[in-house]
C-alpha positions in Angstrom: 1.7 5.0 -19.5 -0.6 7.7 -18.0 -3.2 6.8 -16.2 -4.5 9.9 -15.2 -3.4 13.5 -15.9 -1.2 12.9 -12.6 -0.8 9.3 -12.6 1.7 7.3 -14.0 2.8 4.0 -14.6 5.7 1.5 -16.1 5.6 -1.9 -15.9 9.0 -4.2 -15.8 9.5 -7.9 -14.7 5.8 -8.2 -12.9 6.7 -5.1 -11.2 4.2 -1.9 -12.0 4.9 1.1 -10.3 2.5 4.3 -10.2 3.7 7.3 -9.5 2.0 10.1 -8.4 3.0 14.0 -10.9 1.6 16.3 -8.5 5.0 18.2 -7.6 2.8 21.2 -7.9 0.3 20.0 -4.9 3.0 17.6 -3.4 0.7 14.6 -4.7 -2.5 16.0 -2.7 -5.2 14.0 -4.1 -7.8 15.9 -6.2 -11.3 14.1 -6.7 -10.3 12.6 -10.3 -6.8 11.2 -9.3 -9.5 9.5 -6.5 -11.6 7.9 -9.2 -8.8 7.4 -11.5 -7.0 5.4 -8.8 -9.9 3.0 -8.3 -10.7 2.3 -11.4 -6.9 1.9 -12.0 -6.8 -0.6 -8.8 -10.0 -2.3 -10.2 -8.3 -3.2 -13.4 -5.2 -3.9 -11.8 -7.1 -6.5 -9.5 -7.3 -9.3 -12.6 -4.1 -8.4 -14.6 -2.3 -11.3 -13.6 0.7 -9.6 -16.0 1.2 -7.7 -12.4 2.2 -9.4 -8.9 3.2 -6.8 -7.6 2.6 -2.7 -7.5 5.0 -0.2 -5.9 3.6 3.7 -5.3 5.4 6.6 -5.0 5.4 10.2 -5.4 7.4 13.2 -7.1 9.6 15.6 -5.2 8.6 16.1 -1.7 5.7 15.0 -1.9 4.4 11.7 -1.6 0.5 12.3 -1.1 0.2 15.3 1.2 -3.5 14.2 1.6 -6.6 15.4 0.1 -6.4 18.4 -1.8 -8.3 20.7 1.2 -9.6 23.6 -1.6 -12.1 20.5 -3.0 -13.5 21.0 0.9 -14.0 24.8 0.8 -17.9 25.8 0.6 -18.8 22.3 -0.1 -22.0 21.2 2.0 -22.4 18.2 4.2 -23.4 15.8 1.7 -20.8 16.3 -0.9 -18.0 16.2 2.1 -19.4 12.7 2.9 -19.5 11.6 -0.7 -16.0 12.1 -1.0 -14.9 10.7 2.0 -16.6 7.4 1.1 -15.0 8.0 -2.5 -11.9 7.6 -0.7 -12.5 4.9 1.7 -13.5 2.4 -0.9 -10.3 3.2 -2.9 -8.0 3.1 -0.1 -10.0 -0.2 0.9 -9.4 -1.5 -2.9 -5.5 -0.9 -2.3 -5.6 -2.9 1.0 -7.9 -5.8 -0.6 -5.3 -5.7 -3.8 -4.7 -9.7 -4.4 -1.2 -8.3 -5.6 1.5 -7.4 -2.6 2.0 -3.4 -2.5 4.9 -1.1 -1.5 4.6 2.2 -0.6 8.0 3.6 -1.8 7.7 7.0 0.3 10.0 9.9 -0.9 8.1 13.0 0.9 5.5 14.1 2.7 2.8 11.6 3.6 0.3 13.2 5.5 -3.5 12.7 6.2 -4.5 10.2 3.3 -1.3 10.1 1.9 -0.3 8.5 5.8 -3.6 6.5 5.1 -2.6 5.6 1.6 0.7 4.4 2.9 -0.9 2.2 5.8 -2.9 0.2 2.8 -0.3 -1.0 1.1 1.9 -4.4 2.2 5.2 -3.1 3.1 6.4 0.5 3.6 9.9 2.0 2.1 11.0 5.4 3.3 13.5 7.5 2.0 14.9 9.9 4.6 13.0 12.8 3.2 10.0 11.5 4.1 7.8 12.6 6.7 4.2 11.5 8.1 1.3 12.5 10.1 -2.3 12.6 10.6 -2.8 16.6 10.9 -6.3 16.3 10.6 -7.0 17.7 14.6 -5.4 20.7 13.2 -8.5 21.5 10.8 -10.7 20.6 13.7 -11.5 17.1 11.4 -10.3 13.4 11.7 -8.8 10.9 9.7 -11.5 9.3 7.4 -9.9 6.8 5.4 -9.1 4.6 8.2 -5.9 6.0 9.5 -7.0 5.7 13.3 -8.1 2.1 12.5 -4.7 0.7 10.4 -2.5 2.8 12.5 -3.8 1.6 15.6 -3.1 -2.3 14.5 0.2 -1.2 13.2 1.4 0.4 16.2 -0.8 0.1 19.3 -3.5 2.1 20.5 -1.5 4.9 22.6 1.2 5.9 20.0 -2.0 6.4 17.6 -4.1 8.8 19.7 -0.7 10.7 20.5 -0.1 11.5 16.7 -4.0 11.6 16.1 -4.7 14.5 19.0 -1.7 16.0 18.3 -1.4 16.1 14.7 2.4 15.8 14.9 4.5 15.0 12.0 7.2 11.4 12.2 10.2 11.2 10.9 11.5 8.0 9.1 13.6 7.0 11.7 10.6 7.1 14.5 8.5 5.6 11.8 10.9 3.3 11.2 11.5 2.5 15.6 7.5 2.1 15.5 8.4 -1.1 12.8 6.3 1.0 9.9 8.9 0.5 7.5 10.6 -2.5 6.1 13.5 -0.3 4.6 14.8 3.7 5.4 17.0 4.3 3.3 18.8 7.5 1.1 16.1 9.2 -1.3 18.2 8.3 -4.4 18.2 4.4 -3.0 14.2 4.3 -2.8 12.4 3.6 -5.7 15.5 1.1 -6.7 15.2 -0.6 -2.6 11.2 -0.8 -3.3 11.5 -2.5 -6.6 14.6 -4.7 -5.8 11.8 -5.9 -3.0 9.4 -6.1 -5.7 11.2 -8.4 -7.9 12.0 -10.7 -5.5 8.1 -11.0 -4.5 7.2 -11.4 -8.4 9.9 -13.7 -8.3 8.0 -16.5 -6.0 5.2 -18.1 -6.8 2.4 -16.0 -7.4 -0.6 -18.2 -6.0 1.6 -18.6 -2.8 2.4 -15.0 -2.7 -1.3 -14.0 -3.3 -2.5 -17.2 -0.2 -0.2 -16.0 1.8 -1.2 -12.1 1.7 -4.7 -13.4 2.6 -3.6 -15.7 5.1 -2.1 -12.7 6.9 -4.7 -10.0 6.4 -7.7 -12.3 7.3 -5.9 -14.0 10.2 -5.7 -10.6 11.8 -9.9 -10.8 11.9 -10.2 -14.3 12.8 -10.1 -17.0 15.9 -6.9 -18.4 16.6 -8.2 -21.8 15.9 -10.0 -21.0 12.7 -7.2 -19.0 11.4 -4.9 -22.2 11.7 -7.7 -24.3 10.4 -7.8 -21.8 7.1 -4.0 -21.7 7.2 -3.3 -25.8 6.8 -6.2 -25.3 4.1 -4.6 -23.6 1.6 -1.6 -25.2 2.5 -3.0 -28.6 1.6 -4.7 -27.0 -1.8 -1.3 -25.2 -2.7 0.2 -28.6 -2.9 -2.3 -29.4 -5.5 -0.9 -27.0 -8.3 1.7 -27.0 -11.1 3.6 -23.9 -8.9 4.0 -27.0 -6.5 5.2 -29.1 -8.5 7.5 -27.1 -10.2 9.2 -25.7 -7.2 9.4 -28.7 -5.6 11.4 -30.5 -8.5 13.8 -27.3 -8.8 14.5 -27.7 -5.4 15.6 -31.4 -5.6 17.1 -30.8 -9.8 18.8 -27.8 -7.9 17.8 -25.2 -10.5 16.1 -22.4 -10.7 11.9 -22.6 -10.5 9.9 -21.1 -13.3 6.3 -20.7 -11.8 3.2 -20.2 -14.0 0.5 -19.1 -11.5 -0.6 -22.4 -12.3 
């Protein structure tokens, strides 16, 4: 199904994956793939057919960032508008209820890097290579690559690639613990959905707790974060999913969760 002019998705098993058809651009992001994305991401967020998106690219390119002719002989004001255009969809892709894999087959540079750092877990294939290159337009990341990257991998790694615009290969990525999988460029989109399935596979309002457990624990006290943590704990053990999963276990069969 198209979603945009360059966006595409299919749907198996809980499992939607978008792909990016910009081979032409190697997936730069135009201003319309922007808005399509979020309003994509927006119906996305209450489709509880989905637990779980994977998002890729075509060719060598995964998203080689924003398409720079939108910037030439724009003014201030339209710069900014865009910028905040992308912020609040990359922020919708981080906030996604549903776990995300960035399946990365090529170049993901600038806000494709930023893109990447939204989602959940990160696959690489080999071909893939990132950056924040930014510096060398005498600009910055703006859709919160120095702030995700910087709680990914630590302060001084971050201002090395941010001032020096360098590009990472998957293996460095991969040292840096960016990625959950490297592996050949045929294996990728199979390695992301195989981790896909097995997510959609769980029980969905576990999966979804324990997203938000993780995300929001990052933000919080220790003591409240533990607090919040035996909270939904106690409430999980209130549903069907429960119920269900715990009588598998002792019937020793397989669970069949409802989201329920």
């Amino acid at each position: 199904m198209k979603v945009h002019e360059n966006l595409v998705e299919t749907r198996q098993d809980g499992v939607a994956v978008l792909r990016i058809d910009r081979e032409s651009a190697l997936g730069a992001l135009s201003r319309g793939m922007v808005e399509a994305l979020g309003e994509y991401l927006a119906r996305l967020r209450s489709d509880d057919e989905v637990r779980v998106l994977v998002l890729t690219g075509t060719g060598r390119g995964f998203i080689a960032g924003a398409d720079i002719n939108e910037y030439s002989g724009v003014g201030r004001t339209a710069f900014d508008d865009y910028q905040k255009l992308s912020r609040g969809v990359f922020d919708q892709l981080a906030a996604l209820p549903q776990p995300t894999i960035a399946a990365v087959n090529g170049y993901a540079l600038g806000g494709g890097f930023e893109v990447a750092l939204c989602c959940d877990f990160i696959v690489a294939s080999t071909a893939a290579r990132f950056g924040l290159p930014e510096v060398s337009l005498g600009l910055l990341p703006g859709g919160g690559g120095t702030v995700r990257l910087a709680r990914a991998v630590g302060a001084r790694v971050t201002k090395e690639l941010v001032l020096t615009g360098r590009r990472v290969k998957p293996d460095e990525a991969h040292r840096l613990g960016l990625l959950t999988a490297l592996v050949e460029p045929d294996e990728l989109v199979p390695r992301a959905v195989e981790l896909a399935t097995t997510i959609a596979g769980q029980a969905p309002l576990a999966v979804r707790e324990g997203k938000r457990l993780v995300d929001d624990g990052l933000e919080t006290g220790l003591a409240a974060a533990l607090t919040r943590e035996q909270q939904v704990l106690s409430w999980l053990y209130t549903t069907d999913d429960a119920r269900e999963g715990v009588a598998a276990f002792l019937e020793k069969r397989s669970a069949v969760f409802r989201g329920h």
